[in-house]
LOLUM-903812 format. One line per field, with one value per residue (C-alpha): residue number from 1; residue in one letter; x negated, y negated, z negated. Coordinates in steps of 0.25 Angstrom, whole numbers. Layout:
<nodes>
i <- (NUM, ...) .
aa <- (a, ...) .
px <- (X, ...) .
py <- (Y, ...) .
pz <- (Z, ...) .
</nodes>
This chain:
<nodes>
i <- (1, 2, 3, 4, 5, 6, 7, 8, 9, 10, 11, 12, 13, 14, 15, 16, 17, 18, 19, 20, 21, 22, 23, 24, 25, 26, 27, 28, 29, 30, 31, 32, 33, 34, 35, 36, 37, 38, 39, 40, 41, 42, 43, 44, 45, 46, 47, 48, 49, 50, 51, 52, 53, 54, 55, 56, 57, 58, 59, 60, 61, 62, 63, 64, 65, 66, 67, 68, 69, 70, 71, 72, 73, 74, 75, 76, 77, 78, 79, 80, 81, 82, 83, 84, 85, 86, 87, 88, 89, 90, 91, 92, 93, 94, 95, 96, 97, 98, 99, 100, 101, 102, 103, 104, 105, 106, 107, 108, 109, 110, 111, 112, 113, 114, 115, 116, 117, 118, 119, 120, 121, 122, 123, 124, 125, 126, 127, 128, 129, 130, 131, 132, 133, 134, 135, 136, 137, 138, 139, 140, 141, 142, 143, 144, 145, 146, 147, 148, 149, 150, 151, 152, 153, 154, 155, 156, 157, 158, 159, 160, 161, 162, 163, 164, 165, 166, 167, 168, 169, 170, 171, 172, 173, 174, 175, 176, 177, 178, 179, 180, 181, 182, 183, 184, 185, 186, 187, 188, 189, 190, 191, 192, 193, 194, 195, 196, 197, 198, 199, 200, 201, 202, 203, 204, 205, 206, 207, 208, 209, 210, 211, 212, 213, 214, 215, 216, 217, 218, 219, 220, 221, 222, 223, 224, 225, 226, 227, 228, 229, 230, 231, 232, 233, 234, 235, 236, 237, 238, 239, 240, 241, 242, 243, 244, 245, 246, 247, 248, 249, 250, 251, 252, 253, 254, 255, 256, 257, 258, 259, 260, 261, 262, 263, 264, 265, 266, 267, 268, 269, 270, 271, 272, 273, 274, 275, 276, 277, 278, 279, 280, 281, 282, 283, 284, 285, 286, 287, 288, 289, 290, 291, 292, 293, 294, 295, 296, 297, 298, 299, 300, 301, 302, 303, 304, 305, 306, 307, 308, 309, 310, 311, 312) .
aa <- (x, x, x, x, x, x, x, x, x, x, x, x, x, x, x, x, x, x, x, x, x, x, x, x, x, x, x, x, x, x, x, x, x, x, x, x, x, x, x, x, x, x, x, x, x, x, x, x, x, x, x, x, x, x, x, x, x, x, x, x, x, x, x, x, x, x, x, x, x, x, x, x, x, x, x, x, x, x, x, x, x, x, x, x, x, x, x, x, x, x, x, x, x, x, x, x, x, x, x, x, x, x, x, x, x, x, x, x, x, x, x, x, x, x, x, x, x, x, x, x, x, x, x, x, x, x, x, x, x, x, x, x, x, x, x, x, x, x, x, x, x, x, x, x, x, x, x, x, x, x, x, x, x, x, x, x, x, x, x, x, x, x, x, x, x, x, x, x, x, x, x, x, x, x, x, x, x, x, x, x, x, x, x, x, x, x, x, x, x, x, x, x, x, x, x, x, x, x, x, x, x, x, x, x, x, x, x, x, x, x, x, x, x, x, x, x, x, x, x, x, x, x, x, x, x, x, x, x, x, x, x, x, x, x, x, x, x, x, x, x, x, x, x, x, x, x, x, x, x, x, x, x, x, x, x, x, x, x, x, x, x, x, x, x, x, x, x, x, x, x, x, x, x, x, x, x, x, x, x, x, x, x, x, x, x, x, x, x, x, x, x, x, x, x, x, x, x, x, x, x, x, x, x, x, x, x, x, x, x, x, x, x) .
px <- (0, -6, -2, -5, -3, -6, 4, 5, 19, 24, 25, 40, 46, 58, 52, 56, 42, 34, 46, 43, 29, 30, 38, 29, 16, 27, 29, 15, 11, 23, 18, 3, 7, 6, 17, 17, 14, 15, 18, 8, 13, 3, 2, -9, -10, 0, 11, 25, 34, 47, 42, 48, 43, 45, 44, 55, 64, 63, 68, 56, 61, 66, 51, 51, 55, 58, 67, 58, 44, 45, 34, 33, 32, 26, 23, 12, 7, -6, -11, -22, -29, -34, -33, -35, -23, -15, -16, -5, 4, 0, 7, 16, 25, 36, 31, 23, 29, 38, 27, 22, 9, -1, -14, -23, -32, -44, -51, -63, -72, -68, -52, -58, -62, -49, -42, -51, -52, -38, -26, -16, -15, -16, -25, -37, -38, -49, -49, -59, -58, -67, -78, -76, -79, -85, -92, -85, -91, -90, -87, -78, -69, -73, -62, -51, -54, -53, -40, -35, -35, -38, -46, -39, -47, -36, -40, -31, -43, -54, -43, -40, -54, -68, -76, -65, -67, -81, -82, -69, -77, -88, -80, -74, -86, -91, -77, -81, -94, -89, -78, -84, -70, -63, -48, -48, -35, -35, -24, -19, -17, -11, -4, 0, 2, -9, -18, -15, -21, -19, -24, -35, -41, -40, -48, -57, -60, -62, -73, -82, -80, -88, -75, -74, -62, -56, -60, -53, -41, -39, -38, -26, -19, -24, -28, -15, -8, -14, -11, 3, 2, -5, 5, 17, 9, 7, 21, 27, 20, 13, -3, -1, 2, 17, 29, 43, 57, 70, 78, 88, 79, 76, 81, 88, 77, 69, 78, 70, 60, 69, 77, 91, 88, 83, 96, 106, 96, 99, 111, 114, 105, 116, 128, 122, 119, 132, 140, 130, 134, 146, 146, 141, 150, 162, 154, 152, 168, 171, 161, 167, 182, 177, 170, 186, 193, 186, 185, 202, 202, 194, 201, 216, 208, 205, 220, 226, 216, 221, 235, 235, 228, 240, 248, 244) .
py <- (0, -13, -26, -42, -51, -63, -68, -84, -89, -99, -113, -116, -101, -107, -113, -104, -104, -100, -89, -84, -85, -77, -66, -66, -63, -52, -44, -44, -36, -27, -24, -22, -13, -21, -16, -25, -42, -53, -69, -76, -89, -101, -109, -120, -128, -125, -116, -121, -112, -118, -113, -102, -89, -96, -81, -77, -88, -83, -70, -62, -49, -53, -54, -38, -37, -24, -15, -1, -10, -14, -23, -27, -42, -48, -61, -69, -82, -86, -98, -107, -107, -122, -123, -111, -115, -109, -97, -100, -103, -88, -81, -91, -95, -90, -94, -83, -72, -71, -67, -53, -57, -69, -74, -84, -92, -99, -109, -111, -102, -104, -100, -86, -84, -85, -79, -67, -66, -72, -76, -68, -64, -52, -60, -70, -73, -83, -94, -83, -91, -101, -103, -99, -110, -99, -86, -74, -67, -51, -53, -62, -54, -41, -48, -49, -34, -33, -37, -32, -43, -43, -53, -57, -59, -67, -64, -75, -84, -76, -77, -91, -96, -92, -99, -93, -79, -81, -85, -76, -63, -69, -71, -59, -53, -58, -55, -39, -40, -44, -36, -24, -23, -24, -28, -34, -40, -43, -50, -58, -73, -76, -87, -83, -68, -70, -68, -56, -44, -28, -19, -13, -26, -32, -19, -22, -37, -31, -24, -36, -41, -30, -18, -6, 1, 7, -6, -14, -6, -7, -21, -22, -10, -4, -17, -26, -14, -17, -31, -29, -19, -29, -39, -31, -27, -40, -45, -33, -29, -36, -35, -26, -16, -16, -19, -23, -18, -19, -9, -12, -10, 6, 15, 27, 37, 28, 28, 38, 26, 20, 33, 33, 45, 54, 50, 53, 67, 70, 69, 76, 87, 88, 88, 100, 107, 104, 109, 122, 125, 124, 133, 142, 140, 144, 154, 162, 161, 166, 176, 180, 178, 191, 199, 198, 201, 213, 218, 217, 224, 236, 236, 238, 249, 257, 255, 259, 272, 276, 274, 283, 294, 294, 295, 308) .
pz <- (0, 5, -3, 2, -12, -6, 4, 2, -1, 8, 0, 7, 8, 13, 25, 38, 43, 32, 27, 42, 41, 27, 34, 43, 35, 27, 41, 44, 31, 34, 46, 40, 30, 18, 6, -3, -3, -12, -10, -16, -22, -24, -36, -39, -53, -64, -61, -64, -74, -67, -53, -49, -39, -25, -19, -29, -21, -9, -4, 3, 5, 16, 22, 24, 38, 38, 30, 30, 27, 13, 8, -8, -9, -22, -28, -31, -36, -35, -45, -42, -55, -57, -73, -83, -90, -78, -85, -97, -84, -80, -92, -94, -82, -76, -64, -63, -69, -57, -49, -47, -45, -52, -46, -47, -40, -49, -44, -53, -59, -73, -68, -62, -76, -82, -70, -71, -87, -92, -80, -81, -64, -56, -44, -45, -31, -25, -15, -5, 6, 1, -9, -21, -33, -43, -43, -44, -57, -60, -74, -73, -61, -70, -81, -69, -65, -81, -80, -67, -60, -44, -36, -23, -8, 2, 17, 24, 23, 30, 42, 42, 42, 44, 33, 25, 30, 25, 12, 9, 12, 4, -9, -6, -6, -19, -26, -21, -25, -41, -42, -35, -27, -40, -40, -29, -19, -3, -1, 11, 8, 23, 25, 39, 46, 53, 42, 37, 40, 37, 27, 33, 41, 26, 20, 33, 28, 12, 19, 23, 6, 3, -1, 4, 12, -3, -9, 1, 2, -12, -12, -5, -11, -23, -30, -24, -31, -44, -44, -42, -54, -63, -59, -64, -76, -79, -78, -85, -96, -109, -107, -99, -110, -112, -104, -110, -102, -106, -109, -98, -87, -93, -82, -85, -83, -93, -106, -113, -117, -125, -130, -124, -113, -125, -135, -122, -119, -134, -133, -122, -126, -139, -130, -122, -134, -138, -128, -126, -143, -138, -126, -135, -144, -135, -130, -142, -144, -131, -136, -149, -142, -132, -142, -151, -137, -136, -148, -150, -136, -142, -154, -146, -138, -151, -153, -143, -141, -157, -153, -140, -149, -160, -148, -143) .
</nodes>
């Protein structure tokens, strides 16, 4: 299963040109194998508490143009880390909560660091396009792997301009090298079909940042996979120890957790053993009701034989 978790969300979705431009890109991956995508929402400065999901608000199923190729779509917002209090807004806001998936984008070297040691995100992706303001440290990516948090490389920009296609292999070849191929993500980023490309032409470029074909497959399947999973556990579960569920939303094969299957099984292991007691029960009087019949009809037999020898 191929994923692409970075398909730029148009800033007016209500517009008919850049809705077509989105269906579109949609049909293109379809048509490229890819099973599961995300729109990817971004956010610079402080992020509201009162703004809600502009994905939410726009029905985008209707992007899946045909009924037998399903294709998962997820959300993302991607916040450009330019203060390290942003981080109270991450556990904080409502805003994010209604996304599936949280990245961030830091833009100096003391925000990596918090990114990597503290956020609270499933993606630190870099601008790899161009140069980056800091050094890419091991000890400071080894607290993100830590953690389970992926590193993401966008190839939209080594197609839209040579001096990016450059310095993006070299950044992505230094993100390789520090990591060790480590929990890392290849996404798209492409703001028009044009710029996507197939699984295989994408594992072709992962070769030239130094992976292998394993490697390279890995990042965008296996690795997507696990920021999905880190996402969810994230959302739905307390340090990711302990999750809480109503009771209400226990189906019926799962009632045994709180105790109901096993009273109701109880009970009708006592209603079975009830009514076999009481088939017994009338069994052994049907029993004893024979045994009686017999015997009165072997006691008139003995009668009627002593009466036949008086006679004669």
């Amino acid at each position: 299963m191929f994923y692409d978790l970075n398909i730029p969300f148009p800033t007016q979705p209500n517009q008919v040109v850049q809705r077509n431009e989105l269906r579109k890109r949609i049909e293109i991956l379809i048509k490229l194998g890819y099973q599961v995508i995300a729109f990817n929402h971004i956010v610079t400065g402080k992020i509201n508490p009162n703004k809600t999901n502009p994905i939410k608000t726009l029905d985008y199923e209707i992007f899946d143009p045909n009924q037998n190729s399903r294709i998962e779509q997820l959300t993302r917002i991607t916040i450009i880390l330019e203060d390290s209090n942003q981080n109270i807004g991450l556990k904080s806001s409502n805003a994010t909560a209604s996304y599936d998936i949280i990245s961030v984008q830091p833009t100096n070297e003391k925000l990596f660091q918090n990114a990597c040691g503290t956020f609270e995100a499933d993606i630190i992706s870099l601008e790899m396009g161009s140069r980056l303001p800091f050094y890419i440290k091991h000890s400071t990516v080894g607290l993100a792997i830590e953690r389970g948090v992926f590193f993401e490389i966008c190839y939209a920009p080594a197609i839209r301009d040579a001096s990016s296609r450059r310095q993006l292999i070299s950044n992505a070849q230094n993100l390789v090298r520090v990591t060790r191929g480590k929990n890392i993500i290849i996404t798209s980023e492409a703001q028009r079909a044009m710029e996507l490309r197939g699984p295989y032409d994408i594992m072709n470029l992962a070769t030239i940042m130094g992976m292998n074909q394993a490697t390279a497959k890995e990042c965008i399947s296996t690795n997507c996979r696990s920021v999905v999973m880190h996402a969810a556990t994230r959302r739905n579960t307390h340090k990711a120890a302990a999750s809480f569920e109503p009771i209400t939303s226990l189906k019926l094969n799962d009632l045994w957790k709180i105790g109901k299957e096993k009273s109701s099984n109880n009970s009708n292991d006592n209603n079975l053993k009830r009514m076999k007691f009481s088939e017994e029960e009338e069994g052994d009087d049907d029993n004893d009701d024979d045994n009686n019949n017999n015997n009165n009809n072997v006691k008139k037999k003995k009668k009627s034989n002593k009466l036949r020898k008086l006679e004669t």
